[in-house]
N, C-alpha and C positions, 0 to 999 in steps of 0.2 A: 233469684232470691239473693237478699244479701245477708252476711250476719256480723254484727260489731259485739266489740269487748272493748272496756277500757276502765282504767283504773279512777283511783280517786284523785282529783284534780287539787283537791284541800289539801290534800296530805304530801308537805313538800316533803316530808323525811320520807316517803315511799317510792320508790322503782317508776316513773309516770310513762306510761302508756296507753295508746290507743289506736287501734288495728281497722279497720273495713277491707270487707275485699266479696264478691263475688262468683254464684254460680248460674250459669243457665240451662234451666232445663232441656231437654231437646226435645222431649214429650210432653206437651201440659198435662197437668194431673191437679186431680183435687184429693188424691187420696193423702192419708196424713203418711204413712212410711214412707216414700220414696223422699216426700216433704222434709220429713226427718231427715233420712240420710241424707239428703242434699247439704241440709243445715251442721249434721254433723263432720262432714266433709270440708265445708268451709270454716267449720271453728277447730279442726284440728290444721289446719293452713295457719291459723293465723293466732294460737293459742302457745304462750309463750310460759316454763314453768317458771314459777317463784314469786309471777305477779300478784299483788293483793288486787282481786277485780272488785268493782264497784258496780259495774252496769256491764250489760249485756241483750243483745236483741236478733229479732230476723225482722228482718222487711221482707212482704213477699209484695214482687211487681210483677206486671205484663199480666195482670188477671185478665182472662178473656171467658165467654160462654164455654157452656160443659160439652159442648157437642156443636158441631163434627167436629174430631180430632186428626189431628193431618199427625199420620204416625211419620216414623223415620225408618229407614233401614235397618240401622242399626241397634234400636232402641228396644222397647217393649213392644209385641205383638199384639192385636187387640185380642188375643186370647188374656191374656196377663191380666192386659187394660179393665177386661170384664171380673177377672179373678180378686184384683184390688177392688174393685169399685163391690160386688159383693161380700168380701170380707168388709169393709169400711159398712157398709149394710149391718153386718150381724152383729160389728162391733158396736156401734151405735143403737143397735136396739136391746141389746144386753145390758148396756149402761144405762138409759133410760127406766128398762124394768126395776134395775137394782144399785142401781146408783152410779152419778157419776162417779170417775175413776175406776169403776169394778175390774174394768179390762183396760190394762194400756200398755203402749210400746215401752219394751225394756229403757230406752232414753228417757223416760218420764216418771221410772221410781228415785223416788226422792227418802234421804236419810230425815231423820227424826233432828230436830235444833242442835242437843245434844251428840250427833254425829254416831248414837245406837241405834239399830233398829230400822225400822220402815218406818215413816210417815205414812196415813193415811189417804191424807190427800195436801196438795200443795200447800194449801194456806198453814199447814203445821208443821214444814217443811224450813219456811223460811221466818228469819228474824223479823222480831214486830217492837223492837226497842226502840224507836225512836220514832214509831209510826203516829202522824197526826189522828185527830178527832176525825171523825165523818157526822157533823148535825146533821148533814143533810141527810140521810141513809140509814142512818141507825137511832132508834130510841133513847139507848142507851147515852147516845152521848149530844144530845139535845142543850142546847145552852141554855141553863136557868140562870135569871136575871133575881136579884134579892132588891 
């Protein structure tokens, strides 16, 4: 998996930066935690303070079928392997009953615009000031011709 940061490329009065760097699994998984930690592992590698960032991402490569799994030694036992894969089970059908977001990994609570509180869920999380139209998608913003 890879993960980048990088700042705003406009903004010559700002600090400019832009990091990539990589982790490899050694067990494939499809479960989202270890996913997570992998990704939070690579962005405190390459996470630099005082930066203004502008973007941010994971690529995740080398996707292969869920099964067989060629464990490692070292790695997770498929005791484990079964233990994630049915947590990610109950976590996904709890969110479905009651909503996305109901349960999720502590990495994924998000502050409110205003920097109080909890956001509910992402899309209230992050800035939308400068966000285009969608005609295509939304009603609301359908382009009338006079």
């Amino acid at each position: 998996m890879g993960v980048f940061v990088s700042s705003n490329p406009f903004r010559e009065d700002l600090l400019q930066y832009w990091k990539y760097d990589e982790l490899r699994l050694i067990t494939p998984t499809s479960s989202t935690i270890p996913i997570v930690q992998a990704a939070a592992e690579v962005l405190d590698r390459i996470f630099v303070q005082g930066v203004q960032y502008k973007r941010a991402g994971v690529i995740v490569m080398g996707i292969s079928p869920n099964s067989p799994i060629q464990q490692d030694l070292f790695d997770v036992t498929a005791e484990q392997i079964g233990k994630m894969k049915r947590l990610d089970e109950v976590i996904d059908r709890i969110n479905k009953c009651y909503g996305s977001e109901t349960i999720v990994i502590g990495a994924q609570q998000y502050t409110q615009k205003n920097g109080k509180g909890r956001a509910e869920v992402f899309a209230n999380a992050i800035k939308h000031d400068f966000k285009s139209k969608n005609p295509t998608t939304r009603w609301s913003d359908i382009i009338r011709l006079k």
